[in-house]
N, C-alpha and C positions, 0 to 999 in steps of 0.2 A: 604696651603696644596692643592696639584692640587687632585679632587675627578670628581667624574661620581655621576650626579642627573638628577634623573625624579620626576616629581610633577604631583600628583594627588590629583584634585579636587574634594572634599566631600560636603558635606551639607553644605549650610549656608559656613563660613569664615575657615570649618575645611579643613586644608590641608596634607596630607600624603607625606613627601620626601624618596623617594630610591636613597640611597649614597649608592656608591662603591669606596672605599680609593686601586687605583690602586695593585698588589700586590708588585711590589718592594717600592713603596711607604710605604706601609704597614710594609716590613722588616725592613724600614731603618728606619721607627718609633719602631716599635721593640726592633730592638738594642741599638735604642738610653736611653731606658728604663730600658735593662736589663743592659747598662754601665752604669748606675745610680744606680742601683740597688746592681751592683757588689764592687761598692767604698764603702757600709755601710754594710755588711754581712761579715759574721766571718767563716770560715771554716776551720776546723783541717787540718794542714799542709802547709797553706797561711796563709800571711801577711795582716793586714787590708786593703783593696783599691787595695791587689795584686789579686784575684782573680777572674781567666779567665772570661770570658763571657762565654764561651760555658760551664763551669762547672757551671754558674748560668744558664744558660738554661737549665740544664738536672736537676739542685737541687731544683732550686727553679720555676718550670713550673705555679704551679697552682697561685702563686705572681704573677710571672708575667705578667700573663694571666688576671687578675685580674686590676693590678696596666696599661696594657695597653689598657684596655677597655675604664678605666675611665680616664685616660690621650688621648687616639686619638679619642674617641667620642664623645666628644663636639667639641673638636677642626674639626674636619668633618663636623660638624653640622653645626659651624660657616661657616664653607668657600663653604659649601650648599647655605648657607641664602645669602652670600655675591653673590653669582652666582645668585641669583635665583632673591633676590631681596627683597627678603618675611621678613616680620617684625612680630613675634613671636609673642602675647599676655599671651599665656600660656607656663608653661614649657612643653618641648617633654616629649613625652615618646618614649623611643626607644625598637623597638620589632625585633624581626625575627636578631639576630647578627650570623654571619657566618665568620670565619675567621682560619686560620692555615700555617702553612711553605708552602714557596711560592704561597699561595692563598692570594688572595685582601680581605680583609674586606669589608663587606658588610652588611648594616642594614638597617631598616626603621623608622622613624618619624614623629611621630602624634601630631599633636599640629594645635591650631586656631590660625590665622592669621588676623593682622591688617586689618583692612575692608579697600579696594581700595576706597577713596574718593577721589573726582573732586571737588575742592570748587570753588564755584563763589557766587556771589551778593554780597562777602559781604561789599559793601563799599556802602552807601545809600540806607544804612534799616531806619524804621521809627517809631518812639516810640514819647512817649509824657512824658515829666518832670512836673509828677506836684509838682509846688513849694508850699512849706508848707509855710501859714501862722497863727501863733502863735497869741491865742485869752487874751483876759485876763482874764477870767475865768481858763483860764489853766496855768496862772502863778502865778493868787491867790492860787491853789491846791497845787501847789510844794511848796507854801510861808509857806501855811497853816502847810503841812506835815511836814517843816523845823521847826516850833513856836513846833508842837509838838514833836519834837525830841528830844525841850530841855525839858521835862515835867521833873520833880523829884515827888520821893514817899515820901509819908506823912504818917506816921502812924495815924490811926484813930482810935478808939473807937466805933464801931458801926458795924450792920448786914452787913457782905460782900454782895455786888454786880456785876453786869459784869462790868469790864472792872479794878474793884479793881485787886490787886497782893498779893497774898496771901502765908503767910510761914508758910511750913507744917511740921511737921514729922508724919510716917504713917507705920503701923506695919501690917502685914499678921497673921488672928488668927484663929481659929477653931472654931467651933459651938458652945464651951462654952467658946468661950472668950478668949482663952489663948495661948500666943504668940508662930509662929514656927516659928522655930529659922533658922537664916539668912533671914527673909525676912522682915528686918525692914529700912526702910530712912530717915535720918535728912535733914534737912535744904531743903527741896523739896519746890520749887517756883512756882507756878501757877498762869496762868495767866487768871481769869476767863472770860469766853466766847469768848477764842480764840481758844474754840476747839482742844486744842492740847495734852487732857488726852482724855481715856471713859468720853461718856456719864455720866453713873450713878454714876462713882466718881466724876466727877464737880458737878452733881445736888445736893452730899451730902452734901458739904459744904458751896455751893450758902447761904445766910440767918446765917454764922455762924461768931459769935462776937469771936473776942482776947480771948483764953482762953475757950473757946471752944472743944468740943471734939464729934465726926460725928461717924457713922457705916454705910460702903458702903459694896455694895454686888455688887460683877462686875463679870455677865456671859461674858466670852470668848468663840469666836467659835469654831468649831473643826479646822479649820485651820490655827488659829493664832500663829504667828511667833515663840511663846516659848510653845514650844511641853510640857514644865512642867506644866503650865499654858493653852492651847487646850483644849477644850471642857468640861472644869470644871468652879466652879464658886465661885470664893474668897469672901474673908472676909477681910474686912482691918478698923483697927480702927486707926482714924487719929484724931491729934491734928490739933489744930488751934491757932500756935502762934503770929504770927502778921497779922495785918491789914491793908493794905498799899494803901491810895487815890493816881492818879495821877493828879499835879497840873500842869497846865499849867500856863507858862511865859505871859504875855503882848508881842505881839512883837514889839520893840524897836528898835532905831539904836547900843545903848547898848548892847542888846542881840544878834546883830547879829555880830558886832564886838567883842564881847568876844568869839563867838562859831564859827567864820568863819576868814577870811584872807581879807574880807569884810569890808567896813565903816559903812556903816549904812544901812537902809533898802531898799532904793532907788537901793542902789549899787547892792543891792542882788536881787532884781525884772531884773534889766538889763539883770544879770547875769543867772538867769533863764530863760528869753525870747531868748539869742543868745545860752542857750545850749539846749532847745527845738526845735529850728529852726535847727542846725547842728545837733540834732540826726532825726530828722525828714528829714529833707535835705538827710543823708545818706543812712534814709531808702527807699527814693524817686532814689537813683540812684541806689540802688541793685532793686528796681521794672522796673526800665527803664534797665540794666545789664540781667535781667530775659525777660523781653519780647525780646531783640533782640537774647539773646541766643536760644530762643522757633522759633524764626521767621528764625534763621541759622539751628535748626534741622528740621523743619518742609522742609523747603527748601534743605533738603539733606538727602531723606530716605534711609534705607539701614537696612540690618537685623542684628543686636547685636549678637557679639559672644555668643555662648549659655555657654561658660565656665564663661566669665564674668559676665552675668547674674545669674548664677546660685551660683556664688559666693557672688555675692552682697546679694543675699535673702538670703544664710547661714548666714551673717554677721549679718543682719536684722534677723535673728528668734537667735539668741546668743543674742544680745540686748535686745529683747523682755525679753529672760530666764534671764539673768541679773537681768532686771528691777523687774521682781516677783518674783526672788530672793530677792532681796534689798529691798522689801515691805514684805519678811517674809512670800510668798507664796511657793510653790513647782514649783521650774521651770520643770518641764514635763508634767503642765496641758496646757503649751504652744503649741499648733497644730502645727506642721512644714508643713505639706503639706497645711493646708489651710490657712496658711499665705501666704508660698510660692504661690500657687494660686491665693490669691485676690491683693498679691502685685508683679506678674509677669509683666504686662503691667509697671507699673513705675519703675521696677528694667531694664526692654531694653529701656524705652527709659531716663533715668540715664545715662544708659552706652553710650549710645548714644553721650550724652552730654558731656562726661568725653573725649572719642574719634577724637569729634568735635575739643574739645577745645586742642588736643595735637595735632591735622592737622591742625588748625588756627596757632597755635604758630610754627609747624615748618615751615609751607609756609610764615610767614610774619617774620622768623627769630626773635620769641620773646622769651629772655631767660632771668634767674634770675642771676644776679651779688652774687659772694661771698658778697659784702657789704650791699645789700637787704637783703639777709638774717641771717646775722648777726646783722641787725637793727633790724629786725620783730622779733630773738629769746632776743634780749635786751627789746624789748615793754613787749611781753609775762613774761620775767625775773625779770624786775617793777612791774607788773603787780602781781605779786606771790610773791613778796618781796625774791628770792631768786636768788644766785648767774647763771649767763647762763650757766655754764660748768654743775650746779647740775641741772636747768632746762634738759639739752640734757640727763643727764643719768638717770632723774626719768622717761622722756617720752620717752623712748627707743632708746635712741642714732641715729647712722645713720639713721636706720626705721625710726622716727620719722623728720630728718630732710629732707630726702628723702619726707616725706609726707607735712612738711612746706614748704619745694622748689615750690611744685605743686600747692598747695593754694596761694603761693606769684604769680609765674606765670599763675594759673587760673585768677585772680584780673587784671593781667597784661594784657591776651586777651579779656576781658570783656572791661575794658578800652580803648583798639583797637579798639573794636564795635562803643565804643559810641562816641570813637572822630571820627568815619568814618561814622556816621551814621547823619541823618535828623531832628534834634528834635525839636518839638515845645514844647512851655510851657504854662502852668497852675496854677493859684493859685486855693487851694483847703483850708482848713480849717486843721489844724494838728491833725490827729488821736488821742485820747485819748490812754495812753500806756495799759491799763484794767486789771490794778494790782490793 
């Protein structure tokens, strides 16, 4: 569409386009509108698809006045950008529209624009690999963790203690003892000193034998997650029907060929040692991925659209509210402005990064193959044990593949870096993982 644009430069990346869609241009998009219009409208005394145009210009004005704004205003918009050159980050807004019989249309467009980068250096940056070497202390841990995974429960006879498994049922009662109704549990399993009930209910039944019967008083605070429960303080009388030791196995080449894919114990130290070295190995090349990406923004400053950043920190304070949600808090004791505030520096230079890496990938022509990502949505769909068509529509369909495209081709210019880049290497000692 042949248009008239002038571009004005605003703050920072924002830019303001004035389009003018010629006025015969303007008609002949017009008409083409209301002959569209004229094929699906019904009017007493015409045939369907028979009626004029100039009788749908006089009936149906404010349609099509309507249906031609939003049909020839992007389309302007586009062959603005095409002229201009200008690569959008945000949607426009479009203000100031002016248009009617034989006048041009005319409007303006507010929107930030991709930041003009110049990339250079990036081929012989310099980072350092350091390679993980796997101790044996750290392959006894995982051996260790493995002997205890097979443990089985023993019932026992005797005063529970930490790390026993205890089976409960446990009743909500009132000052004299007498049960309210709905608030009783069978078969409650605990697991003592893993912390994962109150306080004062575990401590009531620490020391309690098979057959057994405890009275816990558990204050809740005002702001805990069950508002029925909030700032009051129960009463729960609880049995104690089993008592359950856990015994650990001997580790064996037995025990590990009956609980693994493994031969014997030997086989399963290996196999711990080469997949401590590759998870350690990969976390060694997303740190060496991280410093040259830091070393391509540092060497290319520029100011962060301010729509981008300000969306990224919306995103980040809705996580936040999420997250104290999901712990049973009131997500509006979450501060927006002073999140926004202390995480504004790494929300620009974020975007920064995100910017970087879409002007890496088109300058060096790096794009994702349909068969990339159909592999990655197959890893993820193993991974979930569920079919990939129901993967794509539980994680929002296109949205979401739109978003795996991006992570398959961010991994892809990261990659770029490091094959172009200078590395030496290091052995260091493998991280302990501090779970």
């Amino acid at each position: 569409m042949k248009v008239n644009v002038q571009v004005e430069e605003q703050e920072s990346w924002r830019r303001v386009l004035s389009i003018e869609v010629p006025a015969d241009v303007a008609e002949q998009e017009y008409t083409r509108v209301a002959q569209r219009v004229a094929r699906k409208v019904r009017i007493d005394g015409f045939r369907k698809g028979k009626v004029p145009v100039s009788v749908v210009r006089k009936s149906f004005k404010a349609e099509l006045d309507q249906e031609f704004l939003e049909t020839v205003v992007p389309k302007a918009f586009g062959s603005a950008l095409d002229e201009t050159g200008i690569d959008p980050v945000t949607e426009p807004k479009f203000e100031e529209l002016s248009f009617g019989d034989q006048r041009p249309l005319s409007f303006k467009a507010d929107f930030e624009a991709r930041p003009e980068i110049e990339l250079q250096g990036l081929r012989g940056l310099q980072a350092e690999k350091q390679i993980p070497e796997v101790t044996d202390d750290q392959v006894d841990d995982v051996v260790e963790n493995f002997r205890k995974g097979q443990a089985t429960l023993e019932e026992v006879d005797r005063e529970a203690i930490d790390g026993d498994v205890l089976l409960l049922d446990y009743e909500a009662v009132d000052e004299n003892d007498e049960p309210l109704p709905g608030r009783k549990v069978a078969d409650y399993v605990l697991e003592l000193g893993a912390g994962r009930v109150v306080e004062p209910f575990e401590s009531s039944v620490k020391g309690a034998s098979p057959g057994g019967t405890r009275t816990a008083e558990v204050p809740y605070p005002e702001d805990y997650h069950d508002e029925k429960l909030a700032g009051t303080t129960a009463r729960y009388r609880i049995s104690v029907r089993k008592v359950q030791e856990r015994r650990f196995p001997e580790l064996t080449d037995e025990l590990v060929a009956a609980n693994s894919d493994l031969e014997n114990v030997e086989a399963l130290r290996a196999k711990v040692r080469e997949e401590l070295g590759q998870r350690a190995d990969r976390a060694a090349v997303e740190r060496m991925e991280h410093v040259l990406l830091e070393q391509v923004v540092d060497a290319h400053p520029f100011d962060a659209p301010v729509a981008l950043v300000d969306g990224l920190l919306e995103d980040f304070v809705q996580q936040r509210r999420s997250e104290a949600q999901y712990r049973g808090e009131d997500p509006d004791v979450v501060d927006a402005d002073q999140l926004k505030g202390a995480n504004r520096d790494g929300a620009e230079r974020q975007v920064c990064r995100m910017l970087l890496l879409d002007a890496i990938a088109r300058s060096e022509k790096i794009e994702v193959t349909e068969t990339e990502l159909r592999e990655r949505v197959a890893q993820m769909s193993m991974m979930r044990g569920v079919q990939p068509r129901k993967l794509i529509e539980e994680m929002g369909g296109d949205r979401f593949l739109r978003r795996l495209s991006r992570e398959v081709r961010d991994k892809k210019v990261l990659a770029f870096l490091v094959e172009n880049a200078e590395i030496t290497e290091k052995t260091v000692p493998v991280e302990p993982d501090g779970d």
